[in-house]
C-alpha positions in Angstrom: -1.4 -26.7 -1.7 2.1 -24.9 -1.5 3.7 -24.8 1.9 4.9 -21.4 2.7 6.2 -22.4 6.3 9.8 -22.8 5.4 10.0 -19.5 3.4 11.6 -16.2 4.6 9.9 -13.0 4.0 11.8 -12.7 0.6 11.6 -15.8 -0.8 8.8 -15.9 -3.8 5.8 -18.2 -3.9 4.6 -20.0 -7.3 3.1 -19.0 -9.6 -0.4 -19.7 -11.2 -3.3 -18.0 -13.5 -6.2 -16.3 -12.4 -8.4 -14.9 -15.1 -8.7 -11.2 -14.9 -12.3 -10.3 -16.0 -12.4 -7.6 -19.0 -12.0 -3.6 -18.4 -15.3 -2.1 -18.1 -16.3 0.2 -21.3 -16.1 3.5 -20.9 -19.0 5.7 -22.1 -18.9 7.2 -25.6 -18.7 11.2 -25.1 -20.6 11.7 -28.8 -23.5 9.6 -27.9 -26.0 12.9 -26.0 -29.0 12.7 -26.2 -31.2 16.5 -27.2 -31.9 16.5 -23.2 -29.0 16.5 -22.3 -27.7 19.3 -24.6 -30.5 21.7 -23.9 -29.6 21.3 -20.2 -26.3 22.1 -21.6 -27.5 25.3 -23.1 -29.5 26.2 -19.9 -26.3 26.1 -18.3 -23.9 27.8 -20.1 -27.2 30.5 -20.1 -27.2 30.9 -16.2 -23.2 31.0 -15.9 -23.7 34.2 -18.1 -26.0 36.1 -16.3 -23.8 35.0 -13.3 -21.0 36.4 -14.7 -22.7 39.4 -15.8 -24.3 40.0 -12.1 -21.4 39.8 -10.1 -19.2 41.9 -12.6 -22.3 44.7 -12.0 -22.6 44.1 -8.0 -19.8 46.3 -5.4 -17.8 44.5 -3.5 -16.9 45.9 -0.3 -12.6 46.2 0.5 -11.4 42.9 1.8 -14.6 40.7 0.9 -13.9 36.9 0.0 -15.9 37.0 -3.0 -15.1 33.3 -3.2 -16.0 32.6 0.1 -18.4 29.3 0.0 -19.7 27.9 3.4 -20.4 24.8 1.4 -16.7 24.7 0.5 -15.6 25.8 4.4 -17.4 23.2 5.6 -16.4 20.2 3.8 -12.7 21.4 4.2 -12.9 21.2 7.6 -14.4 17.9 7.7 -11.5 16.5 5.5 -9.2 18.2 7.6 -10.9 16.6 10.7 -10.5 13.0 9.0 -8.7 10.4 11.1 -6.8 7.7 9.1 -8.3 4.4 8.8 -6.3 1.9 10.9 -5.8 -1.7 9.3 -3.8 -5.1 10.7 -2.0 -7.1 8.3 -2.5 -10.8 8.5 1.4 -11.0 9.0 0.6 -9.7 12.9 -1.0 -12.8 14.1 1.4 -14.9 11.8 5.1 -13.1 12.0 6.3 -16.5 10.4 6.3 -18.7 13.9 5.4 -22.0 14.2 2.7 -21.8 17.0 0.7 -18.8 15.6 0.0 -19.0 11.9 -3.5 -18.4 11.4 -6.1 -18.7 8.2 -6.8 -15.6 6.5 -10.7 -15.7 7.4 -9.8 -16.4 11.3 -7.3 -13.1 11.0 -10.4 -10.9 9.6 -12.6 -12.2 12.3 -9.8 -11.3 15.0 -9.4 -7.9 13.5 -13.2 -7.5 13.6 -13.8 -8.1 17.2 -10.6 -6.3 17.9 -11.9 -3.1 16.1 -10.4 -2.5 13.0 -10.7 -0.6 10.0 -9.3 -2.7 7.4 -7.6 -6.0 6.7 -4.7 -6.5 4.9 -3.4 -9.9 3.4 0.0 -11.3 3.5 -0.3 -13.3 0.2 2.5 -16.3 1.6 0.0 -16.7 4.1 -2.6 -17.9 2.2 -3.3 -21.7 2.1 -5.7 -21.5 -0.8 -5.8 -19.4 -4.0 -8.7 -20.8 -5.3 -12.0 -18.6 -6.6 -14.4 -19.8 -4.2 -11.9 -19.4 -1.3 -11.1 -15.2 -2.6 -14.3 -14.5 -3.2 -15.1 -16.4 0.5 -12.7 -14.3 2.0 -13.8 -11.0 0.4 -17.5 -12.3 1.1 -16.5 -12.5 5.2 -14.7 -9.2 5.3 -17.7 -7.8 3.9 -20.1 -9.1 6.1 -17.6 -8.2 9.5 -17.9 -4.3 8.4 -14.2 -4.9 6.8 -12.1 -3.1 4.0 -9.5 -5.5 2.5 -6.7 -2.5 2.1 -4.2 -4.3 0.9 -2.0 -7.2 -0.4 1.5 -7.8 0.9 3.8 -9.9 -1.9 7.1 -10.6 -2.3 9.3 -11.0 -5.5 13.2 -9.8 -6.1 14.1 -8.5 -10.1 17.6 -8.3 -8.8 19.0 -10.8 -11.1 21.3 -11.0 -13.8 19.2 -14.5 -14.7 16.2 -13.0 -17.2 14.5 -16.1 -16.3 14.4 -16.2 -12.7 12.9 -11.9 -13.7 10.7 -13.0 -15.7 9.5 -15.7 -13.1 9.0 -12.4 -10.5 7.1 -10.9 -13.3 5.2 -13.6 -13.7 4.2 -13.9 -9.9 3.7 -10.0 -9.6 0.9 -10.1 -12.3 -0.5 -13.4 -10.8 -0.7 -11.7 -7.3 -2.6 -8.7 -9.1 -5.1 -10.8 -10.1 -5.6 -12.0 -6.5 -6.1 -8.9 -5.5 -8.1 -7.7 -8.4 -10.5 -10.8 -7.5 -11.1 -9.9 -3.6 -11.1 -6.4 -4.5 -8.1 -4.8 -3.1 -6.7 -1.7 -4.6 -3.1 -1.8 -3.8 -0.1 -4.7 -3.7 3.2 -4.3 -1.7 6.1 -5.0 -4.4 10.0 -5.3 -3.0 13.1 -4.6 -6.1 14.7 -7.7 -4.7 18.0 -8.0 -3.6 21.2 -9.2 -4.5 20.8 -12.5 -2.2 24.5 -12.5 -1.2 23.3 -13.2 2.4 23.3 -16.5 3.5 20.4 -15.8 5.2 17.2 -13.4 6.3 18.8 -13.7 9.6 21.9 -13.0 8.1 20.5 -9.9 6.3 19.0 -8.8 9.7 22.3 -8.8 11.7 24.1 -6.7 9.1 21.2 -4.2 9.1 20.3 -5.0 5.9 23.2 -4.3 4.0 24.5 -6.9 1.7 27.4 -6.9 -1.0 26.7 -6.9 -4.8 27.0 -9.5 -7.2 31.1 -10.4 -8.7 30.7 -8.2 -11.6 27.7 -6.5 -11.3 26.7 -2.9 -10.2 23.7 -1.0 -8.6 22.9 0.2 -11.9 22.7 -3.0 -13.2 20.2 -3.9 -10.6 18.1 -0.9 -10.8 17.7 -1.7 -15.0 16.3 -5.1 -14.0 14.0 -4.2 -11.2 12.7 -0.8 -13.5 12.3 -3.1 -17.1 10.5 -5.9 -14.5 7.8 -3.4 -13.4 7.5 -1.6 -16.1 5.9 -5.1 -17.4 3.4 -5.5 -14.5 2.1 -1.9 -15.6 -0.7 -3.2 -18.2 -2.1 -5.9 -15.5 -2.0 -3.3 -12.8 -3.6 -0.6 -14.9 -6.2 -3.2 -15.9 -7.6 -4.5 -12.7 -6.9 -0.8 -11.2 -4.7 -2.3 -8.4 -1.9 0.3 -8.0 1.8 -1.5 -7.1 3.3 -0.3 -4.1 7.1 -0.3 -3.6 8.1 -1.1 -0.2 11.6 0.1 1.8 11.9 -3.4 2.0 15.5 -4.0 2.0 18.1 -5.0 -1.5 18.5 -2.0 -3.5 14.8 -0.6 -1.7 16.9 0.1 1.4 16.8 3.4 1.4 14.3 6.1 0.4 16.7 7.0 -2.4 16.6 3.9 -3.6 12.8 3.8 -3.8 12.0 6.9 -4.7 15.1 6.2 -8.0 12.5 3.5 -9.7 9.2 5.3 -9.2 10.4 8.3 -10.6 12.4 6.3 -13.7 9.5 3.8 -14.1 7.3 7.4 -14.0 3.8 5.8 -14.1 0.6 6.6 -11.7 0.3 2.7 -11.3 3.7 2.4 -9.3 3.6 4.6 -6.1 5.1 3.9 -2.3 4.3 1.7 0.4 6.1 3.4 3.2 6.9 0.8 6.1 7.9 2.4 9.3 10.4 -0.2 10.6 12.5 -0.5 7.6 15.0 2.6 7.8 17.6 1.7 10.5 18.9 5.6 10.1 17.7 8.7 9.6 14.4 7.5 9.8 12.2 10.6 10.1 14.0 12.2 7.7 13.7 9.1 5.2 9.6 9.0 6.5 9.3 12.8 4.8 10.9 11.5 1.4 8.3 9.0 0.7 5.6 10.2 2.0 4.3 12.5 -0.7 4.3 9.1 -3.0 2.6 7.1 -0.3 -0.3 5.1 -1.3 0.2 2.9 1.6 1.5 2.6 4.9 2.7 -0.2 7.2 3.3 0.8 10.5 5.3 -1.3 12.6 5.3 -2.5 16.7 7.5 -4.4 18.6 5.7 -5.4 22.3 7.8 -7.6 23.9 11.1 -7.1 22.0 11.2 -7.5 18.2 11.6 -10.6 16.3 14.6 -9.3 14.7 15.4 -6.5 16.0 12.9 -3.5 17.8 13.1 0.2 16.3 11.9 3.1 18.5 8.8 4.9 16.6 7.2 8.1 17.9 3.9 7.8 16.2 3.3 11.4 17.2 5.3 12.2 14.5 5.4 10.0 12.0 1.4 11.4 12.0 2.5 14.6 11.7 4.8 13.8 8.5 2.0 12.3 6.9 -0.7 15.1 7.4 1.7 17.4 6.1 1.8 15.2 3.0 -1.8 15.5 3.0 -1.8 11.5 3.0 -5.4 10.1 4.5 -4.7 6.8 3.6 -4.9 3.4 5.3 -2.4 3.3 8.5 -1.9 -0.9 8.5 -0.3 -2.3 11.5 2.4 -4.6 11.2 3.0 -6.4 14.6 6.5 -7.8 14.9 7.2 -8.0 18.5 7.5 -11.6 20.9 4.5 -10.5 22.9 1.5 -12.8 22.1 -1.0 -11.3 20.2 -3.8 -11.6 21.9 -2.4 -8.6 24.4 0.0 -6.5 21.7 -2.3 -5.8 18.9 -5.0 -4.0 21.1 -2.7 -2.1 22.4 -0.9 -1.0 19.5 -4.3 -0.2 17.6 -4.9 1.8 21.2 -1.6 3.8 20.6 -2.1 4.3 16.8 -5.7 5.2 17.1 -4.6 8.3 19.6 -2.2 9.0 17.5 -3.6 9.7 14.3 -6.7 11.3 15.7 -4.1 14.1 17.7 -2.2 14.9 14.5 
């Protein structure tokens, strides 16, 4: 088993294989049967004398001739549609010594608690076997749980096509997992340039490193674009879209993001927005990436944050996301000192109220 404990939240497990069963076959259009071509014919009939009715009817001035209480009423029912609220593994973990918790005693926590959803920090697994992700989906199952998502870390910001090739190598791997447990989304990082001496490091400089001797941004947005660009088949074929994070190196900044999923272009790489990533002009940054969310990590800090704490009106970050329209999974990332036993009720309290008030 590969111990994770000394790793920092950008450091890259190994790698293995996990077999990826084969795409399901898709139903030949040319193979009807007579039924269903008469019914065909029946209907094409009807849509007729439809058309032919209400071309012959008067409509009164100011009528909705479209007007469908069917249609009314599911649209108010979407519109009345709370998000689902998820924990990710990380929140009982947040990489301390005295807290790091199995994956199956995390979904049972999250059960009792009275979530959603679960989602699963892969560094935090101790076993990648079969029996132990098809255990895991098997318990999440039986507690009333959605696994959501799968939080993964890799960095294509390298001049070293090796060392890419390695993050390509553990992207697809981590795919698999989370084809095999039945997750439809990964979190995915660029990288960075790993001039920092440290994640600590990183932290107190908000992020913000310097470049590589002889290298540009452009350089680094190549790599990270040609490195996903090769995860696109697996993702496609175990329909697990990628998520890219604001998750620091050249993801920083909603620009940044939002540069290599519009260059890569592709349905199968969309955003996972993460609240306590943007150290500025963080509403504004919220309403970049929301419209490409497919995910979103919603940090709290009770009791001070591990690294630093970022104040987060949840009010509105709701608001921003119902104006995208995004009805998604809201998953809580807990990264405050605060044991949490006390500050994960209470933030699924606070993000409950509100996401049902947007």
């Amino acid at each position: 088993m590969t111990d994770f404990s000394s790793q920092t939240p950008n450091d890259p497990p190994a790698t293995s294989s996990t077999h990826v069963p084969p795409a399901a076959r898709h139903t030949n259009p040319r193979h009807w049967n007579r039924r269903q071509a008469v019914a065909g014919s029946i209907a094409t009939a009807a849509a007729l004398v439809g058309a032919v009715s209400s071309a012959a009817a008067p409509q009164d001035e100011g009528q909705n001739r479209d007007a469908d209480p069917g249609t009314d009423q599911a649209d108010r029912a979407t519109a009345n549609k709370t998000n689902p609220i998820a924990v990710s593994t990380y929140s009982y973990w947040r990489y301390r010594d005295d807290s790091k918790l199995s994956i199956e005693e995390c979904i049972d926590l999250a059960a009792d608690t009275g979530f959603d959803a679960v989602e699963i920090l892969h560094v935090q697994m101790q076993d990648e076997s079969n029996a132990t992700l098809q255990r895991i989906k098997q318990l999440a199952f039986r507690r009333g749980m959605s696994l959501c998502g799968f939080s993964t870390h890799q960095s294509f910001v390298s001049p070293d096509a090796a060392k890419r090739q390695e993050a390509i190598d553990h992207t697809n791997h981590c795919i698999e997992l989370a084809y095999a447990m039945g997750i439809p989304t990964i979190r995915v990082n660029t990288g960075r340039w790993g001039t920092s001496g440290s994640f600590d490091e990183l932290m107190k400089n908000k992020g913000i490193e310097p470049r590589l001797e002889g290298y540009t941004d452009d350089d680094g947005f190549k790599w990270v674009r040609d490195s996903l660009e090769q995860c696109l088949p697996t993702a496609e074929k175990c329909g697990v879209v990628l998520g890219l994070e604001n998750h620091w190196g050249l993801g920083r900044t909603a620009d940044g993001v939002l540069r290599v999923v519009g260059e890569v272009d592709s349905p199968w790489l969309r955003v996972t927005l993460d609240t306590g990533n943007f150290l500025e002009d963080q509403y504004a940054q919220y309403r970049q990436l929301a419209p490409e969310a497919v995910f979103v990590q919603a940090k709290t800090y009770y009791g001070g944050g591990t690294w630093y704490t970022l104040e987060i009106d949840y009010n509105e970050v709701a608001a921003i996301l119902k104006a995208a329209n995004y009805r998604g999974y809201i998953s809580l990332e807990f990264e405050g000192k605060e044991a949490h036993e006390t500050a994960i009720p209470k933030s699924l309290q606070m993000l409950r109220n509100a996401f049902a008030n947007a």
